[in-house]
Every structure is written in structure tokens, then in C-alpha cells.
N, C-alpha and C positions, 0 to 999 in steps of 0.2 A: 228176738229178731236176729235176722241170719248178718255177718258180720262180712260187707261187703270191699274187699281188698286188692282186687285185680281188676283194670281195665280195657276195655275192649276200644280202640281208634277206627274211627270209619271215617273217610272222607269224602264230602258231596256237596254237590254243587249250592251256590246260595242259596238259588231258589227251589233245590230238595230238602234244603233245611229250612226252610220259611213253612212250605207245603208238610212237614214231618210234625214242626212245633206245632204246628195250626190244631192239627190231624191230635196231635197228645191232647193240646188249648181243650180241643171242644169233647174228647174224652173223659175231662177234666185227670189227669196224670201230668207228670212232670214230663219232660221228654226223655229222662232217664228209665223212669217207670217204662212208660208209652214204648221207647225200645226195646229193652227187655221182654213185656208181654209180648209183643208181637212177635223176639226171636223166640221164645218160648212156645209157637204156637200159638197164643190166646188173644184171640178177635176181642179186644174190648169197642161196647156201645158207645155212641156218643150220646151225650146231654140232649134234652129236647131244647127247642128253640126257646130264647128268652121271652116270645110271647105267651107260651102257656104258664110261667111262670109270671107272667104278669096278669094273667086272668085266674091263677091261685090269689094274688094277692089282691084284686079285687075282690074275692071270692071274702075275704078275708075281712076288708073293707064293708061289706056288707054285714059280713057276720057281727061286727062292731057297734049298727046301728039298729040289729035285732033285739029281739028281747033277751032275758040271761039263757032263756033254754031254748029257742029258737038258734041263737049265735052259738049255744057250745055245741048244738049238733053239727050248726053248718062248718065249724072250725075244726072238729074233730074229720069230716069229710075229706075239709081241705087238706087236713094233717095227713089223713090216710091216702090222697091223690101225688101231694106231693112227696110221701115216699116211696109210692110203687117208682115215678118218674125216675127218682133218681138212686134207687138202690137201695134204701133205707129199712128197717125191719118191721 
């Protein structure tokens, strides 16, 4: 990991920095991250809304009261929805 030593000061209004954390928030990134990617060029996605992850975790729920190979299909499903969502491999 690159070994980060030098600071960059930007000053902005409260409410550009409420709007900037938010904007990292639902990125899921730090606000440090979150600015640097963006000076960088790089459009990061944001997260899907917390309702689709809660209809994974229904999904989940379900799978629980399946039978053993009925639920490992539907969990493996969910496993494989929930990390197209969020970046995962």
C-alpha cells in the first residue's frame, strides 16, 4: 500500500461538506477516499438502496425454512445477487 504523506486543504461550506460526506456515505468510501477518487477522475457507484438488501435478506429468511437443497440453492442465489450489488467477486 502506497504510503500517503502530503495533504491537500480544501475549504467549503457546511453544507458542501454534509452534501460531499453523504455523496462518499452512500459510495460506501471514506470522504478521504471518496475525494481523492473523484480528483482522480474516477466516478465511483453508489450502493443500492437498503430495500434491496432487505429483500436479499428475506430471500435468506426463506431459504432457512426450505429444505437442505432447496435453501442451498436459494442462498447460493442470494450470495451470487448480493455480490454482483455490491462489487464483490
Amino acid at each position: 500500500m502506497r504510503k500517503r504523506s502530503v495533504g491537500i486543504n480544501v475549504r467549503v461550506t457546511v453544507t458542501e461538506k454534509k452534501k460531499v460526506t453523504m455523496l462518499a456515505r452512500k459510495c460506501g468510501l471514506s470522504l478521504s477516499e471518496y475525494l481523492r477518487k473523484r480528483a482522480l477522475g474516477y466516478e465511483p457507484g453508489g450502493h443500492p438502496p437498503t430495500e434491496v438488501f432487505d429483500v436479499l435478506d428475506k430471500l435468506d429468511e426463506i431459504a432457512e425454512s426450505c429444505s437442505m437443497r432447496d435453501g442451498a440453492a436459494i442462498s447460493a442465489h442470494t450470495d451470487r445477487l448480493r455480490d454482483l450489488l455490491i462489487g464483490g467477486n
